[in-house]
C-alpha positions in Angstrom: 209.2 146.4 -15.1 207.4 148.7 -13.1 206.5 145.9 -10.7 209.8 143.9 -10.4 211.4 147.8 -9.1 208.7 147.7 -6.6 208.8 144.6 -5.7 212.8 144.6 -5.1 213.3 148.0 -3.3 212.1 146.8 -0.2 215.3 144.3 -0.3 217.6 146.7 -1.7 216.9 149.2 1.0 217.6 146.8 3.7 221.2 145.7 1.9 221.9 149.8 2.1 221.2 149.9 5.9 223.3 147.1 6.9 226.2 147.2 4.3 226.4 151.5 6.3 225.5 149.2 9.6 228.6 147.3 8.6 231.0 150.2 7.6 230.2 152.3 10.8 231.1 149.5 13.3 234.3 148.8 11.3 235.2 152.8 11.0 234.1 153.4 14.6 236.7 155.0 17.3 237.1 152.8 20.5 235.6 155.2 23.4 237.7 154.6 26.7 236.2 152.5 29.3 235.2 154.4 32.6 236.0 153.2 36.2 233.4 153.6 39.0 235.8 155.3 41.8 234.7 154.0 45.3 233.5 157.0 47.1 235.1 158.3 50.2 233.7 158.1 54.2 233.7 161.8 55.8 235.0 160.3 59.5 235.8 162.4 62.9 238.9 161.1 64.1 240.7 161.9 68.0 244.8 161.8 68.7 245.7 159.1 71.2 246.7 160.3 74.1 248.3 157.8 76.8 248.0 159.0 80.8 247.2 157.7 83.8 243.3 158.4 84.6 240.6 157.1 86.9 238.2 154.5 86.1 234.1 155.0 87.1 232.3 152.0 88.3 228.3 152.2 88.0 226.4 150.6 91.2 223.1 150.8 92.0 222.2 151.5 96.1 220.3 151.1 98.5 219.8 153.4 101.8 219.9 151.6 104.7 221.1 151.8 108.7 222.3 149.0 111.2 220.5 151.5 114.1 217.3 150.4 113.1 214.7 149.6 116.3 211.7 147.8 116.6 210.1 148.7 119.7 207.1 145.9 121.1 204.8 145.6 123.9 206.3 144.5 127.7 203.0 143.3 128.6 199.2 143.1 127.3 197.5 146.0 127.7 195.6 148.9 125.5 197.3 151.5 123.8 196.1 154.9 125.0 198.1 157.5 123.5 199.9 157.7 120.4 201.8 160.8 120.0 204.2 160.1 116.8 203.6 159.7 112.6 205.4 158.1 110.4 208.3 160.5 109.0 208.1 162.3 112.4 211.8 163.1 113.8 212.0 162.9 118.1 214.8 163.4 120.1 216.0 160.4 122.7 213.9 160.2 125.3 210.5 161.6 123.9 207.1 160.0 124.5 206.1 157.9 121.5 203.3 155.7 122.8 201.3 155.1 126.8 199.8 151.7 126.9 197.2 151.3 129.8 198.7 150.8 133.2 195.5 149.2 135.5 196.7 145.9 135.0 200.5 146.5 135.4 200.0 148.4 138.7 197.7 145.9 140.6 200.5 143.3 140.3 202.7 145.7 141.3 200.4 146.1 144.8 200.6 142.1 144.3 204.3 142.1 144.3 204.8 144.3 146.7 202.1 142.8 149.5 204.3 139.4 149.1 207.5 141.3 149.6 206.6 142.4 152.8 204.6 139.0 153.7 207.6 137.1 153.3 209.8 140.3 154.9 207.5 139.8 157.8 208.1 136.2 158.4 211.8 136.4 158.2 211.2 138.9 161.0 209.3 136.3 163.1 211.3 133.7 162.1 214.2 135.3 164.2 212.4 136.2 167.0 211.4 132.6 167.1 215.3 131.7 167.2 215.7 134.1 170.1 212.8 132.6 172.3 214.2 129.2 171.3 217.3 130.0 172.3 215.9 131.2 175.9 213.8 128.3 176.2 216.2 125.7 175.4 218.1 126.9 179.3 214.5 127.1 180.5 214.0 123.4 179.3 217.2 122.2 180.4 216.7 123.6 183.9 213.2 121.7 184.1 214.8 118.4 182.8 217.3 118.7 186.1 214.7 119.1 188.3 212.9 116.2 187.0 215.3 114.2 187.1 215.8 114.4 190.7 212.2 114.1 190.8 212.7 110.3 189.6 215.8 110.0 191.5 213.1 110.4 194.6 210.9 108.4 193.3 212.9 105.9 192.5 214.6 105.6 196.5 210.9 105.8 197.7 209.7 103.2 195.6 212.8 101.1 196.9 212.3 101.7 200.8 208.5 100.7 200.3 207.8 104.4 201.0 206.3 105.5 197.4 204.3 103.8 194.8 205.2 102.3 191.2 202.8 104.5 189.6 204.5 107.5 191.0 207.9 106.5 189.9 206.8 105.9 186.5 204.7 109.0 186.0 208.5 110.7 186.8 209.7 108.7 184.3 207.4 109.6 181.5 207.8 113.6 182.7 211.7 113.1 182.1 211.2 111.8 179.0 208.5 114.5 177.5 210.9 117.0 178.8 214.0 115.2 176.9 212.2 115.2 173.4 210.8 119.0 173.8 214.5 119.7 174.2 215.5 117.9 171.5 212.5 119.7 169.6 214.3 123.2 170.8 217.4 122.0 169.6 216.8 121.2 166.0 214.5 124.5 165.8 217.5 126.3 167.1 219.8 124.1 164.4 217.3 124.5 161.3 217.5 128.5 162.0 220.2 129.4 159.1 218.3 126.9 156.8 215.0 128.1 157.2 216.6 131.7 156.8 218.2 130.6 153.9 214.8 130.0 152.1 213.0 133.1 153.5 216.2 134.3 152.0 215.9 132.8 148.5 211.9 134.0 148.9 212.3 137.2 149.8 215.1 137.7 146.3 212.7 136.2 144.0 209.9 138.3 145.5 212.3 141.7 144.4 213.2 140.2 141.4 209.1 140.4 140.3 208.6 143.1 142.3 211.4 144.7 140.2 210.1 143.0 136.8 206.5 144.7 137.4 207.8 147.8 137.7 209.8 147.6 134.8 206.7 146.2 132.9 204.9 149.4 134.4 207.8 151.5 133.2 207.7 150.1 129.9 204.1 151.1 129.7 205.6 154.8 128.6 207.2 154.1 125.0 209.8 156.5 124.8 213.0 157.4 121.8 215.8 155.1 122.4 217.8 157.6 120.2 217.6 160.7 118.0 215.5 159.4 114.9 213.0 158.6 112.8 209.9 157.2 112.6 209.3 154.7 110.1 206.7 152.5 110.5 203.7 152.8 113.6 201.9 149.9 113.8 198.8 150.5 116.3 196.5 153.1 117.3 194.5 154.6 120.2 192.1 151.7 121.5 194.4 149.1 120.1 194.6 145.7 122.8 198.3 144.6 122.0 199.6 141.4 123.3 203.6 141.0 125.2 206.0 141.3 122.7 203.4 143.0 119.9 204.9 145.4 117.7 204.2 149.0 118.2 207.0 151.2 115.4 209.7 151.0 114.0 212.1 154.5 114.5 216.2 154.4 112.8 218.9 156.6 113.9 218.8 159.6 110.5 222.5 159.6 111.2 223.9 156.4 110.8 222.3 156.1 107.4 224.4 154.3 105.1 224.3 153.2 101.2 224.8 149.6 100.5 225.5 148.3 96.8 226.6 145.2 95.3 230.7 145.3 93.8 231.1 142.8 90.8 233.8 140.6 91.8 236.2 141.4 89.3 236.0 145.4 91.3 237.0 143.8 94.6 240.2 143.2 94.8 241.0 147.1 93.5 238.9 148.4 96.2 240.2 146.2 99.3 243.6 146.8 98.0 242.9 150.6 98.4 240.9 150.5 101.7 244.3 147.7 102.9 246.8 150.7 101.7 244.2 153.6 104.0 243.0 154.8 100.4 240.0 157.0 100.2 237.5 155.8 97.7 235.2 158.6 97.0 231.6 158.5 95.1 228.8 160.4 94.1 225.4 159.4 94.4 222.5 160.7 92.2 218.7 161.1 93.5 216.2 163.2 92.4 218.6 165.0 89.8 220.8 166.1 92.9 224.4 164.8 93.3 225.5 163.3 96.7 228.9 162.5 97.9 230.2 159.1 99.4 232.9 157.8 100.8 233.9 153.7 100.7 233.3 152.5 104.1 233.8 149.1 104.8 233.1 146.1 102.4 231.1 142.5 103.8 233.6 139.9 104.0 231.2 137.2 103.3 229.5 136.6 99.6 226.0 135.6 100.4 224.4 132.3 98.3 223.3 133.7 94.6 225.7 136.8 95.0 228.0 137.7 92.1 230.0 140.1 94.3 230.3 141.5 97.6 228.5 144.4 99.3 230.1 147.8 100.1 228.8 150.4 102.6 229.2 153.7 101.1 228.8 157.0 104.3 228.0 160.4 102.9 230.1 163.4 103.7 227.9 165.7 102.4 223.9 166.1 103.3 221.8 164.3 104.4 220.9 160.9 102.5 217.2 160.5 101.6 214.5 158.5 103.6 215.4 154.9 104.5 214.9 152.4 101.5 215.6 154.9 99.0 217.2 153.5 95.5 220.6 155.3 93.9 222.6 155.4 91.3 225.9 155.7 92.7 229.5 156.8 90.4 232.7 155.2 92.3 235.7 157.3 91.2 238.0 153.4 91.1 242.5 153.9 91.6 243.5 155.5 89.5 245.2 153.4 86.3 248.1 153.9 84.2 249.1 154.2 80.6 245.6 154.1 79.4 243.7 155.4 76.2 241.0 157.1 76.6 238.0 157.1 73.5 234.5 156.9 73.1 232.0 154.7 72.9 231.7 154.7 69.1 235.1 153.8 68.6 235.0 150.3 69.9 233.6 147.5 67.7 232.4 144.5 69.3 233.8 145.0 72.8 237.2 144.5 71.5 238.5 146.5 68.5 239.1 150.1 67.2 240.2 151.6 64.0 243.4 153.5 63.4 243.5 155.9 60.7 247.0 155.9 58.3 247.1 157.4 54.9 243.5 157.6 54.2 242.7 154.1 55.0 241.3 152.0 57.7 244.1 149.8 60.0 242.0 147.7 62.6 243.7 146.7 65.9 242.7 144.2 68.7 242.4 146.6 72.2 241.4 145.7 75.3 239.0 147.7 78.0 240.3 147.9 81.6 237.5 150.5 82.7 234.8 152.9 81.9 234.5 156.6 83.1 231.6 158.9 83.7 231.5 162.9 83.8 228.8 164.8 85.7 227.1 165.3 82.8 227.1 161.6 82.6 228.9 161.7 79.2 230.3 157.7 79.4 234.3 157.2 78.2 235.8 153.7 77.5 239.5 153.5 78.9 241.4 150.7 77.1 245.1 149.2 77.6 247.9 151.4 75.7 249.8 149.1 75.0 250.6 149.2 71.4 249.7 152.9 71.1 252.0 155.8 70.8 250.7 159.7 71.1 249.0 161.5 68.4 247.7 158.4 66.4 244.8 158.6 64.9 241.8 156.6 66.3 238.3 156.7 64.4 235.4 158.1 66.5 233.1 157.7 63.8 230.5 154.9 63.8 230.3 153.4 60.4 228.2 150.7 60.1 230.3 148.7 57.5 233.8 149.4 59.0 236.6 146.8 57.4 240.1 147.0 57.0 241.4 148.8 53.8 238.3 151.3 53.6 239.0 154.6 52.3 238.2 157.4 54.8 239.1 161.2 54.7 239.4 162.7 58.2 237.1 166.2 58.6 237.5 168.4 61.6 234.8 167.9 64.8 233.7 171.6 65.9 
């Protein structure tokens, strides 16, 4: 007996536990079923405000100048002084360079010594033309009296009074004396011709006369203008060839700052400069803040170009050395009915997020300019159309932004 009790209460202990199992799950109260509540996004929000505002276009500069000289070598000679550096400033007229004048001035004594050669024969040429001239009667005279010379002659011969040989030797005499005249004659007539070509000599003998001394001149390289030096290419001892280059020197005030426009920029700018429109700019170098103004735009776009270039003047100081880079803020006209946010409020270029009861509204924008304060905070301008004041617009970035999204707007100190 002892054995079957043992040998059941295993079983009957298990019957227990699930018949209570059983009556537990029956009796038991049904607990309510809790909801997961979505938890809300702690955004910054700003009130739309729609005004008219100017737009900031971003260029990048260069300084350049259209007075920019490069001064060269008249003639071949050495260089024996050079009295400038590069980033020296000289005044117009100051002694930059002295090439070696030997050579120069011995043509000069060249050029002058046929000047006076050729001077010297128009001189004799003349006083040939007056001797001619007093000849030529001479001549004449001699031809009358042998003429009646052969007129004797000739009655001799025919009263058997003279010989042939006589009559003919008076013959011969006339005609010698004939063709010196017509000798004198054309000497006489070639006169204006022959002074026409001592003439034509004696100009192209000034005219290198003149050129040698401007080569000798030359020799002295002085400032065309108040500048700069930029660039010297030689030094004392140097042998420099005609047309070598010696430096280069640019006028300090006609620097200008020349940036590419985008296309889409132009026609807002050469509308403004058309309508006698100031646009003004700032430039920034070396944490230092330069003002512009818009001077003149290229009317040609050059191959490869994706705009034009504009020529900003400063009207402030001075711009920095010739070739520096800048980054250059052009205040753009002004435009109207705009919205100004941040950057953080526009997703992908072409939609922001309007707060209403709590919830996310998405709306299609679109961005008609950028502006830039001086402390180069950046601002995205975008049409109003569609907006009214004092809506909300999120400022927040959230990464996983959609429509419907519960948000709860907190104050921005």
């Amino acid at each position: 007996m002892k054995k079957l009790v043992k040998f059941l209460f295993p079983f009957v202990f298990l019957a227990a536990g699930f018949a209570g199992f059983q009556f537990i799950t029956r009796n038991q109260a049904e607990s309510p079923q809790l909801t997961r509540k979505a938890p809300e996004q702690f955004v910054f929000v700003q009130q739309a405000e729609i005004k008219s505002e100017v737009p900031t276009m971003r260029l990048f500069g260069a300084v350049e100048t259209p007075n920019f000289a490069s001064l060269s070598a008249a003639i071949e000679a050495d260089v024996e002084m050079v009295g400038v550096l590069e980033g020296d400033t000289v005044q117009d007229g100051d002694l930059l360079i002295s090439l070696n004048t030997q050579d120069i001035e011995l043509d000069v004594q060249q050029r002058q010594a046929e000047l006076h050669e050729i001077e010297a024969l128009i001189s004799s040429d003349r006083i040939r033309h007056t001797a001619d001239r007093q000849a030529l009667e001479t001549e004449k005279n001699l031809l009358n009296l042998i003429r009646n010379s052969v007129e004797r002659a000739k009655r001799l011969v025919q009263n058997n009074a003279g010989s042939q040989a006589t009559l003919d030797e008076s013959l011969q005499n006339e005609a010698r004396q004939q063709l010196s005249i017509i000798q004198r004659e054309q000497s006489i007539s070639d006169f204006p011709i022959r002074q026409k070509q001592l003439g034509a000599r004696l100009n192209k003998a000034r005219t290198a006369l003149g050129r040698a001394k401007r080569d000798l001149e030359r020799t002295r390289i002085k400032a065309p203008f108040d500048g700069r030096i930029a660039e010297v290419m030689v030094t004392v001892g140097d042998r420099v060839p005609r047309g070598g280059k010696l430096l280069n020197i640019y006028n300090e005030s006609e620097l200008e700052v020349r940036a590419q426009v985008p296309s889409s920029y132009v026609p807002a700018l050469q509308k403004a400069m058309n309508n006698n429109q100031q646009v003004l700019a700032q430039a920034i170098y070396d944490n230092q803040r330069i003002n512009l103004i818009l001077h003149r735009l290229t009317a040609l776009i050059e191959e490869g170009q994706a705009g034009i270039d504009a020529f900003f003047r400063t009207t402030s100081i001075q711009l920095p050395a010739l070739g520096s880079t800048l980054d250059i803020l052009v205040d753009m006209p002004a435009l109207q009915n705009v919205v100004v946010i941040p950057p953080d409020a526009l997703y992908n270029g072409n939609r922001i997020y309007r707060v209403a009861d709590g919830m996310l509204e998405p709306r299609e924008v679109a961005q008609v300019g950028m502006r830039i304060d001086e402390d180069g905070t950046q601002a995205i301008l975008i049409d109003a159309s569609g907006f009214s004041d004092g809506e909300s617009i999120l400022t927040s970035r959230l990464p996983r932004a959609v429509s419907g999204m519960r948000v709860r707007i907190v104050e921005q100190e």
